[in-house]
Structures are given as C-alpha cells and as structure tokens.
C-alpha positions as CSV (number, residue, x, y, z in Angstrom):
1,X,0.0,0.0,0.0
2,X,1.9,3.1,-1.3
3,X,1.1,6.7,-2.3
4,X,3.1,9.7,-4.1
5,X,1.4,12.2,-2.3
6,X,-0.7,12.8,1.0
7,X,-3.8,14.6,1.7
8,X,-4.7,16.6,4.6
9,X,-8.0,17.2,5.2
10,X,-8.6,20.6,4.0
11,X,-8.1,19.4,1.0
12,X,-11.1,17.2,1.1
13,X,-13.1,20.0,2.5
14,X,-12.6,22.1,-0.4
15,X,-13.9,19.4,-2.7
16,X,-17.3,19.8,-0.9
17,X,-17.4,24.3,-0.8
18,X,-19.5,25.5,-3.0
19,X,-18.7,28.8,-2.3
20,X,-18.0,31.0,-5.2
21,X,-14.8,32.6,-3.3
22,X,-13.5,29.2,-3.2
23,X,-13.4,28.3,-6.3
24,X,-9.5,28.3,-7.1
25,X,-9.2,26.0,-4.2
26,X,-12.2,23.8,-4.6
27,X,-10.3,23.3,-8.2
28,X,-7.4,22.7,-7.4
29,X,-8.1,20.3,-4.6
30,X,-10.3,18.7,-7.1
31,X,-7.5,18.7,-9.7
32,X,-5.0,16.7,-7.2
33,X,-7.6,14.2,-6.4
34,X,-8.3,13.5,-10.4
35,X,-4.5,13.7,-11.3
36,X,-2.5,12.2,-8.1
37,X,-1.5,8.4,-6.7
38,X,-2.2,9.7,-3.5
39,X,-3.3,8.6,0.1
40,X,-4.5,9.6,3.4
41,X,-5.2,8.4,7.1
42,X,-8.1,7.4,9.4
43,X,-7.2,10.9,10.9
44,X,-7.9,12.6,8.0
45,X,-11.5,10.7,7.7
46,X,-12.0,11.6,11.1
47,X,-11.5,15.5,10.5
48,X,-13.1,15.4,7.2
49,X,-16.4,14.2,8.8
50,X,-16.1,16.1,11.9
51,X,-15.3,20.1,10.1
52,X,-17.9,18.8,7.1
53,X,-20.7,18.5,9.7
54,X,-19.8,20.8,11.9
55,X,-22.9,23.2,12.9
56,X,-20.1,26.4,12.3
57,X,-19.5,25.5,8.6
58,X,-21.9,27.8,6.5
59,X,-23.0,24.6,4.5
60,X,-22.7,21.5,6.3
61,X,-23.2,18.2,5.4
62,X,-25.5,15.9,7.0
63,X,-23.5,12.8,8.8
64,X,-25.2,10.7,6.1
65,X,-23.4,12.7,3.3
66,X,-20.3,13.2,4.7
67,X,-20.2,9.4,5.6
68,X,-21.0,9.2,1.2
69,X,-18.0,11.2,0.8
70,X,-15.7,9.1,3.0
71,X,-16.5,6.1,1.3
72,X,-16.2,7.5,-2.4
73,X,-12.3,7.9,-0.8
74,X,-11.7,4.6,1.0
75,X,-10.3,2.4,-1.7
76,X,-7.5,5.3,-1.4
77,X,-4.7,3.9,0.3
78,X,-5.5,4.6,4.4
79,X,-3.5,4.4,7.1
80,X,-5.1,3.2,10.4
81,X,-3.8,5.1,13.8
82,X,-1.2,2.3,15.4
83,X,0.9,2.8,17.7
84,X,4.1,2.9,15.4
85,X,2.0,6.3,14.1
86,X,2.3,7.4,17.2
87,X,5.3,7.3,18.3
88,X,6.9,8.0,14.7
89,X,4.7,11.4,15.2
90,X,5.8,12.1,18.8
91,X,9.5,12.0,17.1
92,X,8.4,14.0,14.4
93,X,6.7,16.3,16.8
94,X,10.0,16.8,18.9
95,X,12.2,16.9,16.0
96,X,10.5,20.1,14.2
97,X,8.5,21.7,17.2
98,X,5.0,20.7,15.1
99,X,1.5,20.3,16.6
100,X,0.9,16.5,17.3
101,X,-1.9,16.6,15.0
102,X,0.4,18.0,12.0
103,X,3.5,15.1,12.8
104,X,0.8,12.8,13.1
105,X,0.1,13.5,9.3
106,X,4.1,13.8,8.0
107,X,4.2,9.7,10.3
108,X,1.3,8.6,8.1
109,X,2.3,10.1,4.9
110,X,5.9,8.6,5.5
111,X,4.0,5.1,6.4
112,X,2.5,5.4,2.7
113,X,6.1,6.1,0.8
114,X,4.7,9.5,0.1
115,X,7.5,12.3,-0.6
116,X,4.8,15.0,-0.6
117,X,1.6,16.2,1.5
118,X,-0.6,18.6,0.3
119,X,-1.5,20.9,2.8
120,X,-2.1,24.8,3.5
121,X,-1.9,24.4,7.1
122,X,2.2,23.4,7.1
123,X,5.0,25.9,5.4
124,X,5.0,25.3,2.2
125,X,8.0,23.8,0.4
126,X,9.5,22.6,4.1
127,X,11.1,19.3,3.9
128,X,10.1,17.8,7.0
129,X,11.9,14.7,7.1
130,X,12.6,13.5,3.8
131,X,8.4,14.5,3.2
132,X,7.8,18.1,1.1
133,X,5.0,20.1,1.9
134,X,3.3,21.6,-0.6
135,X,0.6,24.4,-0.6
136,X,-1.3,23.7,-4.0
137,X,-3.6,26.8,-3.4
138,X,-0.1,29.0,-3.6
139,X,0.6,27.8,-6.9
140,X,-3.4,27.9,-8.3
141,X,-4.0,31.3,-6.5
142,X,-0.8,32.8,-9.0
143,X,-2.0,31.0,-11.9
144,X,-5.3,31.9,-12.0
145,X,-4.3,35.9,-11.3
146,X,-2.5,35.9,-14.1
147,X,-4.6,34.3,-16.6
C-alpha cells in the first residue's frame, strides 16, 4: 500500500465548498484528487467528517453525506492510527517543534512512501523529514491571477 502524495484534510473540504470565493481551491483540490497516486489516514477521515458536519461550517453536510463522501475515498490507500504512528509522530513532533496533529500527518504520509503532502496548514516547500510540503492553493491562487 503506497502513495506519491498525502492529503490533509482541508483538502477534502474544499472538494465539498460551494462557495464561489473558493473556487480556485475547490479546483485545485479537485484537480490533485483526479491527477494524483495519493493517500491519506483514518485521521484525516475523522476531520473530514467532523469540520464537514460541523454546525459552524456555513453549509454542512449531514452525517449521512459526509459518511457518502468518506466512502467514495476509501479504496485510497489509508492508514489506520497504530501505535508505530504514534510514536513515529511524537518523534516528528519533537524533532521540528509541530502540533501532534500535524506530525501525526508527516508519520502517516511517510508510512505510505509518500514524498509530498498537500496541505495549507504546514510551510510550504518545508522538507520535514525527507516529506515536502506543498501548498497547492499558492501555486493555483498565481496562476489563475494571471490568466
């Protein structure tokens, strides 16, 4: 069970906003989903379906829906939360001062082969570990300005 690329779970949420300010992101999250060999974790599932439903998000989805959406995902390679995740992340968390929650998502993408995680929420273009994090929305947001 490998990967080329992680996904963190914002973006899966952008695949569901149908806001029209989000557009660019909802694309390009879109766009890595079509285009990528990618992966993700049980962690992720567990975020996506907790922000989707979430009673703050302007348009939330029902737990029925967002349950729809997990599944569509599942055949992606996942990686359950052992405790070989955990301590890799505790390392991870030590080694570059990161939230647990954030090494928790460099251990799994490492667990999957992956060389790259797609995320907004870690500095873009850090190598944490051997893992580059990339912002795609950085690279769509200039694109699309300039077209």
């Amino acid at each position: 069970m490998n990967a080329d690329a992680f996904i963190d779970t914002n973006i899966l949420l952008y695949t569901i906003d149908d806001d029209p300010a989000s557009r660019v992101k909802r694309d390009a999250s879109r766009a890595i989903l079509l285009s990528q060999r990618w992966g993700w974790s049980v962690q992720i599932a567990a975020e996506f379906f907790v922000n989707a439903t979430s009673p703050k998000r302007p348009v939330r989805l029902t737990s029925e829906m967002a349950t729809r959406c997990l599944e569509v995902w599942m055949p992606y390679p996942i990686v359950p939360i052992t405790v070989d995740i955990f301590h890799r992340a505790v390392e991870l968390h030590s080694q570059f001062r990161l939230s647990y929650w954030d090494a928790a998502i460099l251990a799994a993408a490492g667990h999957l082969g992956c060389r790259i995680v797609y995320s907004e929420d870690m500095a873009h273009g850090q190598d944490y570990a051997g893992i580059q994090v990339i912002n795609p929305f950085t690279v769509f947001e200039a694109t699309a300005k300039s077209v």
